[in-house]
N, C-alpha and C positions, 0 to 999 in steps of 0.2 A: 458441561455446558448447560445453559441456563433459558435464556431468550437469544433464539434463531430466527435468521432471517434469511431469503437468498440472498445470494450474493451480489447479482443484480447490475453488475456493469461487467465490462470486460475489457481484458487488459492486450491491445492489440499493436497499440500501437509503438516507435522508438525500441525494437524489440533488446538490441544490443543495450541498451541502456536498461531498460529495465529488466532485464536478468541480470544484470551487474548490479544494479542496487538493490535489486528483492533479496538477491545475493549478502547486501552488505548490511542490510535486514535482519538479518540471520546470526551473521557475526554479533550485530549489535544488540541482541533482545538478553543478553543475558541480563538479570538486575531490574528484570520487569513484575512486577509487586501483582499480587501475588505471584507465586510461582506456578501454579496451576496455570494461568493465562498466560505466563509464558512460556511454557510448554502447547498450551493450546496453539498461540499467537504461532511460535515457530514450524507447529506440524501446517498449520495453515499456508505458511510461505515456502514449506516444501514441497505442499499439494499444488499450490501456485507455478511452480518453477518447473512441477511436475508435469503441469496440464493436466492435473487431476480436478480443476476448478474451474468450474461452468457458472455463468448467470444463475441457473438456478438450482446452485448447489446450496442448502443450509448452512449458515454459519451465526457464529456466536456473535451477539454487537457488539461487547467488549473486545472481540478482536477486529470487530469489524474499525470500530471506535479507533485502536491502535494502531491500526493497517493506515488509515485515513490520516491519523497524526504524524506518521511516519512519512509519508508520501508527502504532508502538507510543509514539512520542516527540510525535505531533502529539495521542494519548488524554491522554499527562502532561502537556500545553500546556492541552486544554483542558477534557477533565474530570476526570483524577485529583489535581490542582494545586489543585481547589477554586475555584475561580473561579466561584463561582457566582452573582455579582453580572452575571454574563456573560448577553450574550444568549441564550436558554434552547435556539435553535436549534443556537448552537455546542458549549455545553455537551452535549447528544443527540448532536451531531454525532460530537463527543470520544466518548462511549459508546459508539455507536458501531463508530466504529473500534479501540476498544479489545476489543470482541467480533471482529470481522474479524481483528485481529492474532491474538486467541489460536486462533482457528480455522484462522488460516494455520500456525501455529508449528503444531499438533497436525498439520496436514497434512504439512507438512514432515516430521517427524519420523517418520512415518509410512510418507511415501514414501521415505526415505533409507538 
């Protein structure tokens, strides 16, 4: 790891939801360039899941960066896409995390 930062927001909220997608996080990181970051990227979503991650635990931006893109793509899946024929819990859930992303980006940006 390279440039750390804290981590800097917290993840409190939709908890069922978002263990199921930090979850589906995990599943998905294989195939992430380099392979060093994702191996970083994924011990980070199992310190996550773990509750091993605080506001101001250090973390990488590149995973930080990753986490954020993750989170921002799973808001346009399942609420800015409009699907709101969707379970209303998913849909909240997508909200969400699309406040989470943009409060990471602002952090990021921030600390960089």
């Amino acid at each position: 790891m390279s440039n750390q930062i804290p981590f800097g927001i917290s993840l409190s909220g939709k908890a069922e939801y978002t263990y199921s997608e930090l979850c589906n996080f995990v599943e998905c990181a294989e195939g992430i360039e380099p392979k060093s970051l994702e191996k970083d990227y994924v011990s980070f979503l199992e310190n996550v899941l773990a509750g091993k991650v605080k506001r101001s635990t250090l973390v990488d931006v590149e995973v930080l960066e990753t986490f954020r893109a993750d989170l921002d793509n799973r808001a346009d899946i399942d609420y800015r896409e409009g699907h709101w024929d969707d379970e209303p819990d998913i849909v909240a859930g997508g909200k969400y995390f699309a406040k989470v992303a943009e409060r990471l980006k602002a952090h990021i940006k921030k600390s960089t």
